[in-house]
VEXDREN-2710 file (C-alpha; in Angstrom, 1 decimal):
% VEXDREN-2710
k/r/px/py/pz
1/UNK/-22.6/-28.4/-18.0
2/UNK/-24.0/-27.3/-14.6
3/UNK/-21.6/-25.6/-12.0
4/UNK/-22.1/-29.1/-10.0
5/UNK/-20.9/-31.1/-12.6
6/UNK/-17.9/-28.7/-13.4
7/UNK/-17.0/-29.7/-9.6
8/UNK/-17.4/-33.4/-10.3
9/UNK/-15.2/-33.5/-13.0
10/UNK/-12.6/-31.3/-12.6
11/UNK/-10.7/-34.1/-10.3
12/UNK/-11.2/-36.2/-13.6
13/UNK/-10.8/-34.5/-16.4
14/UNK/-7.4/-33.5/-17.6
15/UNK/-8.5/-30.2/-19.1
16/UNK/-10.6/-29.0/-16.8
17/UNK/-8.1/-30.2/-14.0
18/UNK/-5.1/-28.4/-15.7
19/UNK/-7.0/-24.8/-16.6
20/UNK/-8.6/-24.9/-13.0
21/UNK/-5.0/-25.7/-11.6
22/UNK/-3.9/-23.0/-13.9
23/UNK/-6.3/-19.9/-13.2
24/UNK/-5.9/-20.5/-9.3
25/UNK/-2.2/-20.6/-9.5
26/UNK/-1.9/-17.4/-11.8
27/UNK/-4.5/-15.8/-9.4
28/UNK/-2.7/-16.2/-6.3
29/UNK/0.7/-15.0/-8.1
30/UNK/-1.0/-12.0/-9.6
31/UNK/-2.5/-11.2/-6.3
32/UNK/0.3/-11.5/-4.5
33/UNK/2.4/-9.4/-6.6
34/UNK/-0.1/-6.9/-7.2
35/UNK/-0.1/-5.9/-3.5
36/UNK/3.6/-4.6/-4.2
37/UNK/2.1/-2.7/-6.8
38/UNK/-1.0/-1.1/-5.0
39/UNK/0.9/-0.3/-1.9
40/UNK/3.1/1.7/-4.6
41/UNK/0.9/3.8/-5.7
42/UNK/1.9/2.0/-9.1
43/UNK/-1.9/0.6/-10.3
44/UNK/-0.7/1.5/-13.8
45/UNK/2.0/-0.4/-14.3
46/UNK/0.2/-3.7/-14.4
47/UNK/-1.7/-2.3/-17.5
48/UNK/1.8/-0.7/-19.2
49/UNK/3.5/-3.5/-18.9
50/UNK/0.7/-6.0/-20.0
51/UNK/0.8/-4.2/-23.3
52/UNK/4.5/-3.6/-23.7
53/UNK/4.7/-7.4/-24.0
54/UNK/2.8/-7.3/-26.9
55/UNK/5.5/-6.1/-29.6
56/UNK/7.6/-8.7/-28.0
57/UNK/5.5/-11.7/-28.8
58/UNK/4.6/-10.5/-32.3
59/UNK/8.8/-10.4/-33.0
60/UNK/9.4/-13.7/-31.2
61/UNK/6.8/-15.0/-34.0
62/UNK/8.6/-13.1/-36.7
63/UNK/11.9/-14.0/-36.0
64/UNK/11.7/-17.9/-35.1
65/UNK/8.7/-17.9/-37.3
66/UNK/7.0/-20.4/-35.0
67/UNK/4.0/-20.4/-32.6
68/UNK/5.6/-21.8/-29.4
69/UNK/4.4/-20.6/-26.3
70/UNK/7.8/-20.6/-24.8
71/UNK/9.6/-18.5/-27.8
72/UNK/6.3/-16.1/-27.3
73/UNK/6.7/-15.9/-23.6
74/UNK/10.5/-14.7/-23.6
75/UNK/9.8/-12.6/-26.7
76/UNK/7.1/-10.4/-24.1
77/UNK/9.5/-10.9/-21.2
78/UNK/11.9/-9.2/-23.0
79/UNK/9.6/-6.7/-24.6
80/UNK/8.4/-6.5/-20.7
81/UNK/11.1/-5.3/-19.5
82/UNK/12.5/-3.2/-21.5
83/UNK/9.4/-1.0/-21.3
84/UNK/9.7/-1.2/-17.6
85/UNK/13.2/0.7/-17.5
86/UNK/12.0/2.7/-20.6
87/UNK/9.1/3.8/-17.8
88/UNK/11.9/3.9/-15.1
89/UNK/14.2/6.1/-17.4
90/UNK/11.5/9.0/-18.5
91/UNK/10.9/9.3/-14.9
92/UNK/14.3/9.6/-13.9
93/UNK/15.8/11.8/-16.9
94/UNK/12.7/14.0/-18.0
95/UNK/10.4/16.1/-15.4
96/UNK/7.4/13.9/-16.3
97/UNK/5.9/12.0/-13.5
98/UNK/5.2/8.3/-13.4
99/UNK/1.9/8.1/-14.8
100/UNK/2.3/10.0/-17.6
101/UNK/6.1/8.1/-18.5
102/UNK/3.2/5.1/-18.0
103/UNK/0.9/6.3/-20.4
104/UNK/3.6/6.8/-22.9
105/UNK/4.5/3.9/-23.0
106/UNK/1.5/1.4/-22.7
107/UNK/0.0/3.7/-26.2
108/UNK/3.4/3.1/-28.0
109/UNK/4.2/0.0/-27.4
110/UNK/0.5/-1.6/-28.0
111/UNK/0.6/1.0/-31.2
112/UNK/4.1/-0.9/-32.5
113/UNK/2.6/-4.3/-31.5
114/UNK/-0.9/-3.7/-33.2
115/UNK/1.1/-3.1/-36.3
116/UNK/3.3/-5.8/-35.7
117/UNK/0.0/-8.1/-35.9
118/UNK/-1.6/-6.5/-38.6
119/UNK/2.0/-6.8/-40.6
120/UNK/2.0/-10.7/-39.4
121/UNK/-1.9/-11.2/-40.8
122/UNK/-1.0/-9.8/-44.1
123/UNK/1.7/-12.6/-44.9
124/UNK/1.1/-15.0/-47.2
125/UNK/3.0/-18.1/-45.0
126/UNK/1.5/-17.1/-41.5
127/UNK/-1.8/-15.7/-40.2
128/UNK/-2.5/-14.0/-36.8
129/UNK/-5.0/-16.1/-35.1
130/UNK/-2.7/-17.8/-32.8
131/UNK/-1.6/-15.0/-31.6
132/UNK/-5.2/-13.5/-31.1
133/UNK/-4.9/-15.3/-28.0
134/UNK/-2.3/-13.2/-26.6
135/UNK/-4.9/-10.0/-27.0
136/UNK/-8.0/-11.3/-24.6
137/UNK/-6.8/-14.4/-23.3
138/UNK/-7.9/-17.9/-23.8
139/UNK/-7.2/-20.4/-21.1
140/UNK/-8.7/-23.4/-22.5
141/UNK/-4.8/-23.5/-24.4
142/UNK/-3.1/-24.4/-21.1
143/UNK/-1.2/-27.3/-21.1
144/UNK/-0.2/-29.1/-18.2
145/UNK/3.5/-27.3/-19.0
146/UNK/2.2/-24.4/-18.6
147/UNK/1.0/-24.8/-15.1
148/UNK/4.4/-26.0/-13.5
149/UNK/5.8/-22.8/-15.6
150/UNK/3.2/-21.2/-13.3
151/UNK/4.0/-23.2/-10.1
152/UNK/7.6/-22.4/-10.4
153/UNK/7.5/-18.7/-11.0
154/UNK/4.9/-18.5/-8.3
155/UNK/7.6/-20.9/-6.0
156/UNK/10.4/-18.3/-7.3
157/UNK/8.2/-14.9/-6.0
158/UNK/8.2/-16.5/-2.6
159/UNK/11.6/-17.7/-2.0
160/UNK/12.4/-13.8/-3.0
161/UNK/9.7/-12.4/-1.0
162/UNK/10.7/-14.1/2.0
163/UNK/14.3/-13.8/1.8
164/UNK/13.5/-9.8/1.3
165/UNK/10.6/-9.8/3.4
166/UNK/12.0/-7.0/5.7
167/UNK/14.0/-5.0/3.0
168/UNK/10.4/-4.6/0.8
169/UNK/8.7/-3.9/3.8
170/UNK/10.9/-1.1/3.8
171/UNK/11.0/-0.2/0.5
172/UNK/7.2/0.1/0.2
173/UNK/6.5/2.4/3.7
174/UNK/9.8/4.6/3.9
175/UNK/12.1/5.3/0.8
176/UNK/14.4/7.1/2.4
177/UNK/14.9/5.3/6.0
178/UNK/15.6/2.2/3.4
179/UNK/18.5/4.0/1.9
180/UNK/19.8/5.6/5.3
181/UNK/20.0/1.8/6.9
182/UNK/22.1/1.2/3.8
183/UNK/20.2/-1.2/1.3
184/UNK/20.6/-0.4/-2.4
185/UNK/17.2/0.7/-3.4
186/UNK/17.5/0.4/-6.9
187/UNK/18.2/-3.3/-6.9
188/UNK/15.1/-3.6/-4.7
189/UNK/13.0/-2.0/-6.9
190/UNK/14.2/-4.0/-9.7
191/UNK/13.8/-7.4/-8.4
192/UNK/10.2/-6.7/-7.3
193/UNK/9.6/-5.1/-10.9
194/UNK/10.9/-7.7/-12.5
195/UNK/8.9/-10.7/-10.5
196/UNK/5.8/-8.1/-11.4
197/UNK/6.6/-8.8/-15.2
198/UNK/7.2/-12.5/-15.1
199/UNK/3.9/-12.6/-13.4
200/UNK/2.2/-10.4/-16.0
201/UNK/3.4/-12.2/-19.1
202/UNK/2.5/-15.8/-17.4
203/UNK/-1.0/-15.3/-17.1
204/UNK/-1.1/-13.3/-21.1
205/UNK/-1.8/-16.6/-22.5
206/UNK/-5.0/-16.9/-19.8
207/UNK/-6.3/-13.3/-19.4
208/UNK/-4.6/-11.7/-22.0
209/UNK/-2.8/-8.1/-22.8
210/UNK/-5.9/-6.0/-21.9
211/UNK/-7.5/-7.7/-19.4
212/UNK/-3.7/-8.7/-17.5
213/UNK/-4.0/-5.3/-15.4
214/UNK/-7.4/-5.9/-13.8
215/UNK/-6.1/-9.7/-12.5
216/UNK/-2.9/-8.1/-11.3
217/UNK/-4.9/-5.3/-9.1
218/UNK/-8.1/-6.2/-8.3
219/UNK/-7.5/-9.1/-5.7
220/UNK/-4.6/-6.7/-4.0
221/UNK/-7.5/-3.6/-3.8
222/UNK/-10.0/-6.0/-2.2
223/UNK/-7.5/-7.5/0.1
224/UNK/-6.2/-3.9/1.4
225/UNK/-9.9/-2.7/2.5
226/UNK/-9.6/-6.2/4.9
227/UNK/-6.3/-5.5/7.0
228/UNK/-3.4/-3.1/7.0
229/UNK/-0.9/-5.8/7.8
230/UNK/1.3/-6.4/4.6
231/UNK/1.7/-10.3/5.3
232/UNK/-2.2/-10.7/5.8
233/UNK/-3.2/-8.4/2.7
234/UNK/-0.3/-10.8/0.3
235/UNK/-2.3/-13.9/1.5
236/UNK/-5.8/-12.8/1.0
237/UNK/-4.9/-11.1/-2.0
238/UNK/-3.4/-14.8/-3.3
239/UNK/-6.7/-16.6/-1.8
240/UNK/-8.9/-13.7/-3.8
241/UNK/-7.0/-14.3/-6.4
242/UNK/-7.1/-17.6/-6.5
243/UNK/-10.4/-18.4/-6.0
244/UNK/-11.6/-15.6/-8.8
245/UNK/-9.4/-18.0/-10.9
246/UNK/-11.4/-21.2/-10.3
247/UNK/-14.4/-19.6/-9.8
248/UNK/-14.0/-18.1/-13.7
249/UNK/-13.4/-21.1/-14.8
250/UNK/-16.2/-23.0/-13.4
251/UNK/-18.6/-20.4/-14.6
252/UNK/-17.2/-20.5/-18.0
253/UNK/-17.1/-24.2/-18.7
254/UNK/-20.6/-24.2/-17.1
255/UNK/-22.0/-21.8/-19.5
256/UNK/-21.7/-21.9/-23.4
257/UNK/-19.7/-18.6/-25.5
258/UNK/-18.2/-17.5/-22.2
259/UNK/-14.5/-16.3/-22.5
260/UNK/-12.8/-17.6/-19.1
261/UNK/-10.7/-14.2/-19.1
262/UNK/-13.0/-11.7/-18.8
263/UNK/-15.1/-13.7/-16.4
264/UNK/-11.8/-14.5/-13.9
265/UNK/-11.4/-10.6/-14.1
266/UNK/-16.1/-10.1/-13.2
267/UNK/-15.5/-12.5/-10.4
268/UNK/-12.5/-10.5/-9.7
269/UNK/-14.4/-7.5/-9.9
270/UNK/-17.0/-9.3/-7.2
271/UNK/-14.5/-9.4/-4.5
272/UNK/-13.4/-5.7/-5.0
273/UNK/-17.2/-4.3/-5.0
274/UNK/-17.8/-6.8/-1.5
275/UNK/-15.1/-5.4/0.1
276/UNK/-15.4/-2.5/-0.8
277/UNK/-19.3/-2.4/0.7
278/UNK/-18.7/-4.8/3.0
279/UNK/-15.1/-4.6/5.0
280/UNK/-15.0/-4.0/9.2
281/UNK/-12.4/-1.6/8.6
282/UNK/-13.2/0.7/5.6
283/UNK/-16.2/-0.7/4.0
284/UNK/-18.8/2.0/3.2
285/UNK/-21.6/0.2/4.9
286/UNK/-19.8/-0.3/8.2
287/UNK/-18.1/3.6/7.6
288/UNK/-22.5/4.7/7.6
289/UNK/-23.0/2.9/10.5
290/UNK/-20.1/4.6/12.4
291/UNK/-21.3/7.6/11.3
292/UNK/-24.9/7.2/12.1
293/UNK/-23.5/5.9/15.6
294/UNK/-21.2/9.1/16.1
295/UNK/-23.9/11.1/15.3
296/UNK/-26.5/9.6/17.4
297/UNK/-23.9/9.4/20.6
298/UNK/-23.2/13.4/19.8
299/UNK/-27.1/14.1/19.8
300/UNK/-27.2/12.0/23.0
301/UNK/-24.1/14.0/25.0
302/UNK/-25.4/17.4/23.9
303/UNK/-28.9/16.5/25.6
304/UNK/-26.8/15.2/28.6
305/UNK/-25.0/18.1/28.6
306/UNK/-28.2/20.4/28.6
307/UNK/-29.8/18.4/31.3
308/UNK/-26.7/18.8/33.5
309/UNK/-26.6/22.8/33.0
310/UNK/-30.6/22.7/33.5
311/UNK/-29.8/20.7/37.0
312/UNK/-27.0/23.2/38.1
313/UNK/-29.1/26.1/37.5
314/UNK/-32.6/25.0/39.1
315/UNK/-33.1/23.9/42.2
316/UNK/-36.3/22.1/41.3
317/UNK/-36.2/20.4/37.6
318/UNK/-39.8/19.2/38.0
319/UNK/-40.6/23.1/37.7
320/UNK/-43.1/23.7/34.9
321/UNK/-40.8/26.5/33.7
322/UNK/-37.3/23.8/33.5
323/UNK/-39.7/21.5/31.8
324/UNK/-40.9/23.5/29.4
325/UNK/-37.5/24.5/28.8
326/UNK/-36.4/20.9/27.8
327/UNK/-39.8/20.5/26.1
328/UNK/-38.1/22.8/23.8
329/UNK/-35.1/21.2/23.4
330/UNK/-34.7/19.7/19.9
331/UNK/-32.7/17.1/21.5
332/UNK/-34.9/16.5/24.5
333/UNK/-37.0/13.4/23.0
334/UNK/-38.5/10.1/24.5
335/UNK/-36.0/8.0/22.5
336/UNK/-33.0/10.3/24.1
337/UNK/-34.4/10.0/27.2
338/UNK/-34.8/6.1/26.7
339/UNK/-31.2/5.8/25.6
340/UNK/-29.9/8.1/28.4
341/UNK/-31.6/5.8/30.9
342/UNK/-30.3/2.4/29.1
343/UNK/-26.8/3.7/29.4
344/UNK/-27.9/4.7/33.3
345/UNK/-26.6/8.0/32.7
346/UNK/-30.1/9.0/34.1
347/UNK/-33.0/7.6/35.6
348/UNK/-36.6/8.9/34.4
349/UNK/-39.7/8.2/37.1
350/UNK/-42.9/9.2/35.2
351/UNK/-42.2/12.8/34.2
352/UNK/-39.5/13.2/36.6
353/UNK/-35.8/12.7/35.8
354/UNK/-32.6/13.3/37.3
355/UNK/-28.9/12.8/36.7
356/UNK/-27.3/9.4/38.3
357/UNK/-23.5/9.7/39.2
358/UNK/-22.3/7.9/36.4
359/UNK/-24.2/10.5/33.9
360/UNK/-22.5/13.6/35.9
361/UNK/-19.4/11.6/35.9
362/UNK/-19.7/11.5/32.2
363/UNK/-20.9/15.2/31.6
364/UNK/-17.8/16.3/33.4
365/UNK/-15.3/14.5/31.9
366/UNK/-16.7/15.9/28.6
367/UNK/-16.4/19.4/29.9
368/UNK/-12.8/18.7/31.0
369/UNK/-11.7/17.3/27.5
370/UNK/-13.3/20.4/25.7
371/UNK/-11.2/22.3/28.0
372/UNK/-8.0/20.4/27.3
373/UNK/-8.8/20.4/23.5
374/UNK/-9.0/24.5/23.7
END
């Protein structure tokens, strides 16, 4: 199937319609959420709380004994958050900082659920390949139910977010003024948390534990090098999101032994590397350019600057001895000269020059901001 027939058919086709509708919905919510936790500082928690939801989907199997995506789901909600205030509590208690609590927890919990699955495999009534899913994702299991359990989570974040918008706000530039203006922090921090978690072990079933981290961040880093206004960054992090999401898919089903996952989180990936290049505000490309632009206007104002001292001190700058003194000028060069005059800062008649009033207009004002800056 070529990409052009993907597009054809996904209108038509029920399974292509509802893992298309799928991907872009879990896209936007995982990039939406996952500005929350970029501007946090949090990058980490994405990926600790991804695999703290496995041990919790391995019990939910154990203990019900049944593969129901719903019964799995809760079990890594559950599992979810508990190793979220687990996190929250080692920071809190203990002198260990955030990434290392983090850490802790992501290699435990994915130790205890590895063994969980291993334990599970080895039983003679059950085996462990529907629950393999759960480990890298595979989207071509979503069922029309699952999208509206997507839709509705995704219709939940932004009730909250709006409701809250100017308490988060808050919450994410100044700690402390939040507190001093009297919101309770704690419940703040919580409720976004917790809407990061849902979000996390909605999209397990399509990305999967390892891969769940990448999805969460990488539409929130690209959107941050395109603004720094929080409500534009949230929607182009949804759109990056979302469009990483149907893009993966139509790449997958157009291609044969392609896991949709892991080619949401490349296209993913795409976005992050073109922004990163390619961005007005911070993209390296455009961050050369200033700096070959600063560079060449500093060149430029240290020649005018020499040219004005040279005018100042001779009464004739035709002289052979004040031209042989800009002749050895390193800055003193046809395509200075050229830019000087284009910016009619001087005028240059054969091999005669001389300053025009805007040019000594700008030479002074230069001297008089060196002398303020001193």
């Amino acid at each position: 199937m070529t990409l052009s027939e993907y597009f054809s058919l996904v209108f038509n086709d029920y399974t292509l319609r509802t893992i298309t509708l799928g991907t872009a919905v879990l896209g936007a919510i995982c990039g939406m959420l996952g500005s929350f936790a970029v501007l946090r500082k949090q990058s980490l928690l994405g990926d600790a709380i991804s695999h703290a939801a496995l041990p919790g989907i391995a019990l939910a199997f154990l203990i019900t004994g049944a593969k129901n995506s719903n019964t799995l789901l809760i079990g890594a909600l559950i599992s979810g958050l508990i190793g979220t205030f687990w996190i929250r509590g080692i920071v809190k208690k203990t002198h260990l900082k955030s990434d290392t609590a983090l850490g802790l927890i992501l290699s435990l919990f994915f130790g205890f659920g590895m063994l969980l699955l291993t334990f599970i495999q080895k039983m003679p009534n059950a085996n462990q390949a529907g629950l393999d899913k759960y480990l890298f994702g595979q989207a071509a299991t979503l069922v029309e139910s699952d999208v509206w359990l997507m839709c509705i989570v995704t219709g939940i974040s932004l009730i909250v977010l709006l409701v809250f918008w100017k308490e988060f706000k808050l919450l994410l530039f100044d700690v402390d003024y939040t507190k001093s203006l009297g919101f309770n922090t704690r419940i703040l921090d919580v409720l976004i948390t917790s809407l990061i978690v849902l979000a996390i072990v909605i999209g397990l079933q399509t990305v999967g534990v390892v891969l769940m981290s990448a999805m969460l961040l990488a539409p929130a880093a690209a959107a941050r090098q395109w603004t720094n206004s929080l409500g534009v960054m949230i929607f182009l992090a949804a759109i990056f999101g979302a469009f990483s999401g149907v893009l993966g898919t139509a790449v997958s089903a157009s291609s044969n032994n392609l896991s949709t996952g892991p080619v949401i989180v490349l296209i993913a990936a795409t976005f992050v590397i073109f922004s990163f290049i390619f961005s007005p505000g911070r993209g390296l490309l455009f961050r050369e350019i200033r700096y070959w632009k600063n560079r060449n206007d500093l060149h430029l104002h240290k020649t005018l600057s020499f040219m004005y001292s040279i005018a100042k001190t001779h009464d004739d700058i035709s002289h052979p001895h004040a031209v042989k003194i800009l002749n050895n000028f390193q800055g003193y060069t046809k395509r200075s000269l050229k830019k000087l005059e284009s910016r009619e800062y001087i005028t240059v008649n054969n091999a005669m020059w001389s300053l025009t009033q805007k040019g000594y207009n700008k030479v002074v004002n230069m001297y008089n901001q060196q002398e303020n800056n001193d």
